[in-house]
C-alpha positions as CSV (number, residue, x, y, z in Angstrom):
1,X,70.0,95.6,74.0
2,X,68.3,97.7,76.6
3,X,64.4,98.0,75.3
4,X,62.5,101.6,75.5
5,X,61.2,101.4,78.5
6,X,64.4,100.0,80.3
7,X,66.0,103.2,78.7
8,X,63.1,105.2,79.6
9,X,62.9,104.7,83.3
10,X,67.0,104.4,83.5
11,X,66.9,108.4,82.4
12,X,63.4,109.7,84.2
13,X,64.8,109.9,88.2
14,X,61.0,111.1,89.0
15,X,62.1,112.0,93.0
16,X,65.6,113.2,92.3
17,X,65.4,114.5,88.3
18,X,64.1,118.4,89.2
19,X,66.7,120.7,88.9
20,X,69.1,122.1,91.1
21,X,68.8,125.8,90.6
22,X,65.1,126.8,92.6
23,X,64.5,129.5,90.2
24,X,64.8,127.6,86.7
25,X,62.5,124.6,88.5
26,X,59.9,127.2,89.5
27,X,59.8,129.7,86.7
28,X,60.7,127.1,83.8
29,X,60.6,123.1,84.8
30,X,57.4,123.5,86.7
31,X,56.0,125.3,83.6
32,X,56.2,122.9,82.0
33,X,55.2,119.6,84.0
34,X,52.0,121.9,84.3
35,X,51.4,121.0,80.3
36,X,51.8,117.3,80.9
37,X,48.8,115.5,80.1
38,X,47.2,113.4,82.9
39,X,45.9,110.6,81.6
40,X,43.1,110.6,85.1
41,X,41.3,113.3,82.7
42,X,40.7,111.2,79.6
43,X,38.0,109.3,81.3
44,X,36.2,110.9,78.1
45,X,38.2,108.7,75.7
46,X,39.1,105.5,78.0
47,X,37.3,103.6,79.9
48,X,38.2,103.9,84.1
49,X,39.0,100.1,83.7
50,X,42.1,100.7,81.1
51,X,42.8,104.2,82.6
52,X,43.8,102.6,85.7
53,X,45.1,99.3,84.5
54,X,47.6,101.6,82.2
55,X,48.4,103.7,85.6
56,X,49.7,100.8,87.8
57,X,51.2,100.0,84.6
58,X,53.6,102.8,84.9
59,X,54.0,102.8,88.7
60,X,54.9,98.8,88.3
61,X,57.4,100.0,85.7
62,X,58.8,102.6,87.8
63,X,59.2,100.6,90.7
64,X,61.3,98.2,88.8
65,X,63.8,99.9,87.4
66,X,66.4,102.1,89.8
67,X,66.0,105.4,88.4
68,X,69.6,107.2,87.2
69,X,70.3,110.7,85.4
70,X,69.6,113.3,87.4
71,X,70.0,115.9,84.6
72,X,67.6,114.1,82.1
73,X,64.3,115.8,83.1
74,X,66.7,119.2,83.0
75,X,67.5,118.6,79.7
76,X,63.9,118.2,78.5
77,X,63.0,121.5,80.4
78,X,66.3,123.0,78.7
79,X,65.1,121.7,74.9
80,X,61.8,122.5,75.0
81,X,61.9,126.1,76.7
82,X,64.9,126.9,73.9
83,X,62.3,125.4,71.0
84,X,59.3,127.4,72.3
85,X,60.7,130.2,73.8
86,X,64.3,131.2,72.0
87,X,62.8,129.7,68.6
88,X,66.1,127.4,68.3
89,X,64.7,126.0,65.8
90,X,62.0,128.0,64.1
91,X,59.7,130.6,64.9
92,X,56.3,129.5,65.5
93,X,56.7,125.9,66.6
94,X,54.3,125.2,69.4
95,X,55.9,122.3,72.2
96,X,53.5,120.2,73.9
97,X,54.9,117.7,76.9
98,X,53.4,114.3,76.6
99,X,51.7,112.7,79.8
100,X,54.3,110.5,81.8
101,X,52.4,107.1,80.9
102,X,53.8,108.0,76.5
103,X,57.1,109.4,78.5
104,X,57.8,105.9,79.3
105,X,55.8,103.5,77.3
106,X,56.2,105.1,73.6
107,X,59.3,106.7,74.6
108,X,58.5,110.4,73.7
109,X,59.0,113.4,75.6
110,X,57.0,116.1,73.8
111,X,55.9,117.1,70.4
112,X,56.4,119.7,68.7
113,X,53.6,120.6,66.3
114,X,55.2,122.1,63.1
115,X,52.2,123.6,60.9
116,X,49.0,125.6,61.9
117,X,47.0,124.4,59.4
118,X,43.9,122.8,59.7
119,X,45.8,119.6,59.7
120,X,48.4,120.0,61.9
121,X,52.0,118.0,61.4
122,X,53.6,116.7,64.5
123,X,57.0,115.4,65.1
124,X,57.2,113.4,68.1
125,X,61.3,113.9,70.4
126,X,62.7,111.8,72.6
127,X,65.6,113.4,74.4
128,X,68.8,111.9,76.6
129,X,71.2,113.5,78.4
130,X,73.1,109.8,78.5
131,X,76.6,110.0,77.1
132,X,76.1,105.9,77.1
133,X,76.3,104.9,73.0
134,X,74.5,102.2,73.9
135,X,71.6,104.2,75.2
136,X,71.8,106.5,72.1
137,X,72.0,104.2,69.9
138,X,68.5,102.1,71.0
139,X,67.3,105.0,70.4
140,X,68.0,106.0,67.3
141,X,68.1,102.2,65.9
142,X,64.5,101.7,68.0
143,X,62.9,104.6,65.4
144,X,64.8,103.3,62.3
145,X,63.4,99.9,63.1
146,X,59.8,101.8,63.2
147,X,60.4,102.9,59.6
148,X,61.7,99.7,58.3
149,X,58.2,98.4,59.5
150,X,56.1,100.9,57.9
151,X,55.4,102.0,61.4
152,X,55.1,105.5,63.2
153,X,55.9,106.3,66.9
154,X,52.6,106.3,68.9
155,X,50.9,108.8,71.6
156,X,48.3,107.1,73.6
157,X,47.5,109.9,75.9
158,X,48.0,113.4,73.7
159,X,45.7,116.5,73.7
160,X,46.3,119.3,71.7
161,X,43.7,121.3,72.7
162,X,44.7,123.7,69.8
163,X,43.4,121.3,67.1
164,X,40.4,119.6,69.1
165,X,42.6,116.8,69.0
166,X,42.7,113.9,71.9
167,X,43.8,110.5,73.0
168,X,45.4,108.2,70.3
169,X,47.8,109.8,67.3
170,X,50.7,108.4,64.8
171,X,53.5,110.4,64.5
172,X,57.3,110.6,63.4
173,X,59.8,110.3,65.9
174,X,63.5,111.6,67.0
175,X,65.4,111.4,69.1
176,X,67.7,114.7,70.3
177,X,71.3,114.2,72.6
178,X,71.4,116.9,75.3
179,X,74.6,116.1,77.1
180,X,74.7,116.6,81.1
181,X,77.2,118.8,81.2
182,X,75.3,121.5,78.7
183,X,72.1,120.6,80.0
184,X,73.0,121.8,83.2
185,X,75.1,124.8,81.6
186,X,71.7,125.6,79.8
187,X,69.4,125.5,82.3
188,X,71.0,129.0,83.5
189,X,71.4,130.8,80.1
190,X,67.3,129.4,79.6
191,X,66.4,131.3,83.1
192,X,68.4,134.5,82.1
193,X,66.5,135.2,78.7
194,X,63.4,134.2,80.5
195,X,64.4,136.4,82.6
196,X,64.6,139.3,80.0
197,X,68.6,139.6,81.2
198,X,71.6,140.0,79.2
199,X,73.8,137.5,78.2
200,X,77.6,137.1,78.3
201,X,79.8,137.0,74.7
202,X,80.9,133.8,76.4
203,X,77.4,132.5,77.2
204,X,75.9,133.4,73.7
205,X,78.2,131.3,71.9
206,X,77.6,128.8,74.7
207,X,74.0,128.8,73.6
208,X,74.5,129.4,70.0
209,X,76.5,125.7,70.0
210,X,73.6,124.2,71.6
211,X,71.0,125.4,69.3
212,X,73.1,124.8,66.4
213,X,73.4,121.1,67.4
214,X,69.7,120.8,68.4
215,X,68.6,122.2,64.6
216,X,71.3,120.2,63.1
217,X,69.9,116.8,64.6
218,X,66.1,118.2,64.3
219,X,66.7,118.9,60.4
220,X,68.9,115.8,60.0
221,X,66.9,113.0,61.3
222,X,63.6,115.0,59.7
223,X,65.3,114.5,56.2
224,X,65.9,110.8,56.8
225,X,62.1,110.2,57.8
226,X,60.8,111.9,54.6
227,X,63.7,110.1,52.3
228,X,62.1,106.8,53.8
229,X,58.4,107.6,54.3
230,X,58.7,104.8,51.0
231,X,58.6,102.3,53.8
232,X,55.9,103.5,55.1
233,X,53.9,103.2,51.9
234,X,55.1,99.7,50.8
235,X,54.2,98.5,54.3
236,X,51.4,100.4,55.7
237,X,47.5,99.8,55.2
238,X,47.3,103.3,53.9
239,X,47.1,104.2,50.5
240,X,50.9,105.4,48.9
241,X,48.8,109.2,48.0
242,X,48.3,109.4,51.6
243,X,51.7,109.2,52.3
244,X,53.0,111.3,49.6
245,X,51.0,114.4,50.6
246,X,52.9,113.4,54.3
247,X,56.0,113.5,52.2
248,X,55.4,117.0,51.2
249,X,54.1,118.8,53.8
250,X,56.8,117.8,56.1
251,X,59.6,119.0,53.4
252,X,57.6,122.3,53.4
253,X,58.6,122.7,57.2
254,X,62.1,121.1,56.5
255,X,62.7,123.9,53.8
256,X,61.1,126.6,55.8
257,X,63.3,125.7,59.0
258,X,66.4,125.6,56.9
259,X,65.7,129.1,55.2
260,X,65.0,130.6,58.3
261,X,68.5,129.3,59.5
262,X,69.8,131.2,56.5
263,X,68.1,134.5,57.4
């Protein structure tokens, strides 16, 4: 069994992962690296020491594994930009790309932070574009085996400058199967609506699919977190009330999601 940052590096090709269309990597892909946290400015919350012992870290790690999947950075670009900007699965949901040392180490690409409260809820995705079951499967066993230890996923380097909030955070975790094929399909529909232009019969149905799927396994592996936030109460340090209000708030945005699919 392949561990998480095996699979990690295997689907991140850093020099050949940008996309092949120069528009969608300018006007969308580029956006969005921009957002990545760089973990060089939380000198305010690290010391220089760690900062820079957890970047050779990563360029150890990067060096060691031969890098694969050309369309895996793609599909991030394609998931997020169809979350945040096409609302595919609810309107409202802010995306925020985690910094490339939690890309590989924690095994989350962004987060998507589900409530504007004072106390925002986040929900941590890690996306492949691997058609490998064996990849897919680490993944989605990796987070059950989280739960089954009372554990969350875990951001080092996240700033949501939204909420004040920086460095170090707990948070549920999914994991979200983009194949290659519609990643790449995607990436031109995702430029032509930011783009203001009309799509196709054919290519809205295209897209509709996609989003479908993406909500499906969004609202899916959501329900099975809160059915076993139990776990996380049996095993954890924190008291069971903490993690029932968790349980509650996060079916609020579950059943809000699932109406507006309705609407």
């Amino acid at each position: 069994m392949k561990n998480i940052e095996e699979i990690a590096i295997g689907e991140i090709n850093r020099k050949e992962g940008a996309s092949n269309n120069p528009d969608f990597l300018e006007k969308i892909q580029a956006e969005w690296n921009k957002l990545k946290p760089k973990i060089k400015n939380f000198s305010d919350v690290y010391p220089a020491k760690e900062i820079a012992a957890d970047s050779e870290e990563i360029e150890k790690l990067k060096e060691k594994f031969a890098a694969r999947g050309e369309t895996a950075i793609v599909g991030e670009s394609v998931i997020m930009e169809g979350i945040y900007e096409a609302e595919w699965i609810a309107e409202g949901i802010e995306v925020l790309p985690t910094s490339e040392y939690d890309d590989i180490k924690n095994g989350i690409d962004f987060v998507l932070r589900l409530d504007e409260k004072d106390k925002p809820l986040y929900l941590g995705v890690d996306v492949t574009t691997s058609t490998d079951y064996e990849v897919i499967n680490a993944k989605r066993e990796n987070i059950l085996n989280f739960l089954r230890r009372g554990e969350l996923g875990r951001l080092k380097y996240f700033e949501d400058q939204a909420s004040d909030i920086k460095g170090r955070i707990e948070l549920p975790k999914i994991a979200v199967v983009l194949s290659s094929e519609a990643a790449l399909k995607m990436q031109d529909l995702m430029l032509k609506i930011k783009e203001h232009k009309e799509l196709s019969l054919t290519e809205e149905t295209e897209l509709e699919k996609v989003r479908e799927s993406v909500e499906k396994e969004v609202t899916d592996q959501l329900q099975k977190i809160i059915d076993n936030i139990d776990l996380l109460a049996k095993q954890s340090k924190f008291k069971k009330e903490k993690y029932k209000d968790f349980q509650d708030r996060y079916q609020e945005i579950l059943n809000r999601i699932k109406k507006e699919a309705l609407s």
